[in-house]
N, C-alpha and C positions, 0 to 999 in steps of 0.2 A: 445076166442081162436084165435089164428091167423094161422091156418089150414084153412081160408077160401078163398074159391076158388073166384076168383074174376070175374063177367061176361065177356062172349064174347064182343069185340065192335059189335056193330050190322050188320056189313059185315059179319060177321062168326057166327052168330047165323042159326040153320037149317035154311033151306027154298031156296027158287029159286037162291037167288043170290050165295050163300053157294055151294050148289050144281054146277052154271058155275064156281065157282073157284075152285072148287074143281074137277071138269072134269081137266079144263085146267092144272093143277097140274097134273093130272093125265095124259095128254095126254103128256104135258112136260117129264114126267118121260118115258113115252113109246117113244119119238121123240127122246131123251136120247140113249135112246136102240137101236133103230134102227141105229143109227150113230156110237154107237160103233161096232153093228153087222156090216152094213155097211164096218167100216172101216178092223174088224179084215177079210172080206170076202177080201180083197181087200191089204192084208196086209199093211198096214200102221195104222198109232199113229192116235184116235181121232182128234186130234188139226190139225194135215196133211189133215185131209180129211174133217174137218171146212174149212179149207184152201182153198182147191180144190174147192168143193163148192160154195165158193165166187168168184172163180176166174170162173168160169162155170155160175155161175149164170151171174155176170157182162157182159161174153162174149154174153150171149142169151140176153141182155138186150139193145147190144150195147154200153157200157161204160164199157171198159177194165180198170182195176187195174193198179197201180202202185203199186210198195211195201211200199209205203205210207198209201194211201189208203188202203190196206190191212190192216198193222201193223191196223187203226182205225176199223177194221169191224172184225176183231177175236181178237181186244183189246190187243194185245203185243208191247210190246216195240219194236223201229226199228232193234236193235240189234237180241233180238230175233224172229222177223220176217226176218229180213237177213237171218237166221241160221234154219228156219223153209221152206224159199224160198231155199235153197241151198239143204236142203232133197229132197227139190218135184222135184226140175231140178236134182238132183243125180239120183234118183230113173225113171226119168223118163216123169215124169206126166205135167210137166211146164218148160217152155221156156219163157228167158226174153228176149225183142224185141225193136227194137229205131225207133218206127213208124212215131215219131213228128219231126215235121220241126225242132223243140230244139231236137238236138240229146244226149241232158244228161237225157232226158226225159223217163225212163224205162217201157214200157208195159207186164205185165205180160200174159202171151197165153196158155193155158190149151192145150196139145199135142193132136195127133189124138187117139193116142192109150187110155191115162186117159180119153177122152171122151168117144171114144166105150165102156171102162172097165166101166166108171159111169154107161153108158147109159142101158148096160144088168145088172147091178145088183141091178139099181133102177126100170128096166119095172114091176116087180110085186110088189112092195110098188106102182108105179105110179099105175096102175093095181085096186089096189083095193080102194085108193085111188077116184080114178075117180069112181068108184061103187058106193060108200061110198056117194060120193058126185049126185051120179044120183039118189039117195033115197032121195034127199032135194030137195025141188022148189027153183026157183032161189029167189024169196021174204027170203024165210030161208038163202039161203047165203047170198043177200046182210044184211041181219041183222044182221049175223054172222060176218062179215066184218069190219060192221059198230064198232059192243062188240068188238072185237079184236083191232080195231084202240084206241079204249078209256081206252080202259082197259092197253093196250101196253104203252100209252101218261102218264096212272098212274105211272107204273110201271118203265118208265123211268125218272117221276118226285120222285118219291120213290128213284132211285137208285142215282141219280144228289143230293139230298140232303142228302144221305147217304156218296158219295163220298166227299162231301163237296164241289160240284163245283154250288150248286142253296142252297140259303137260302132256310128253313124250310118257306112251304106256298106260295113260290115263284111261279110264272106261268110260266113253263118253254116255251122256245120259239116251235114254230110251228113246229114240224120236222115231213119227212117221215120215216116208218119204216125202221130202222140203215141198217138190212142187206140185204135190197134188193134195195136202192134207194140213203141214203144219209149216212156220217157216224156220229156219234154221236159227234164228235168233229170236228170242224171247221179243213181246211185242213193248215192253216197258225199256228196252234197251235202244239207244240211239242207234242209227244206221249208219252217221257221219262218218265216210272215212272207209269205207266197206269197199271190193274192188268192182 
């Protein structure tokens, strides 16, 4: 009979490893939620407030965006990152700025008011958040850290050979996580066509 069910690979068989990707699944789906709650609180589009986001994160990081940079860290084409930058400066939220001695050189600046707006409707997700994380000792975080970097590096060598940009098996190159440090594509590489 060919009604038969064919095993799990052994990552998804029950047990411990099953159970962290099955959290993380889980947690994904709730971080999900939260950002469209987020956004509908704040009224704007999901993708706007992905947007926001990155450009807020960059600012606290020290390395402000361009609309480059951007289109590679919410994964859109420059066109519609133009057109996604042109909502946030309409509505409010972002201001483009010509900081650099190159004055073709565009920096994107999260407004006062979009950071005050983030700022109070993220204090209780931070809130509990930081709770959350006062119940772990620091040894459980960095472990946790540690799974998240590896597990992240799979998952981006899973998506590179899905896209067809890294051969099956390939070692992809060393990168920091895409949206808080570097972006997934080199910045001399076109974006056109990205999903």
């Amino acid at each position: 009979m060919d009604d038969e069910v064919p095993p799990f690979p052994a990552v998804l068989e029950p047990g411990p490893r099953f159970a962290v990707l099955n959290g993380l699944r889980t947690y994904a789906g709730e971080f999900a939620e939260l950002n469209r709650l987020t956004a509908r609180r704040m009224s704007m589009h999901t993708t706007d407030l992905n947007a926001l986001v990155e450009v807020l994160h960059a600012e606290r990081m020290g390395e402000p965006l361009s609309p480059a940079r951007l289109a590679e860290h919410v994964r859109l084409t420059s066109g519609a990152t133009n057109a996604l930058i042109n909502r946030l400066e309409k509505a409010g939220h972002v201001t483009r700025s010509r900081e650099h001695t190159d004055r073709r050189q565009v920096t994107l600046r999260a407004t006062t008011s979009a950071r005050s707006q983030a700022d109070a409707v993220n204090a209780r997700p931070a809130q509990v958040l930081e709770d959350a994380f006062g119940r772990l000792d620091a040894r459980a975080i960095s472990t946790m850290a540690e799974a998240m970097e590896v597990l992240t590096t799979a998952l981006r060598q899973i998506n590179a050979e899905l896209a067809g940009e890294l051969p099956t098996g390939a070692i992809p190159p060393d990168r920091r996580e895409r949206s808080f440090d570097q972006p997934d594509i080199p910045s001399d590489q076109p974006t056109e066509g990205l999903p």
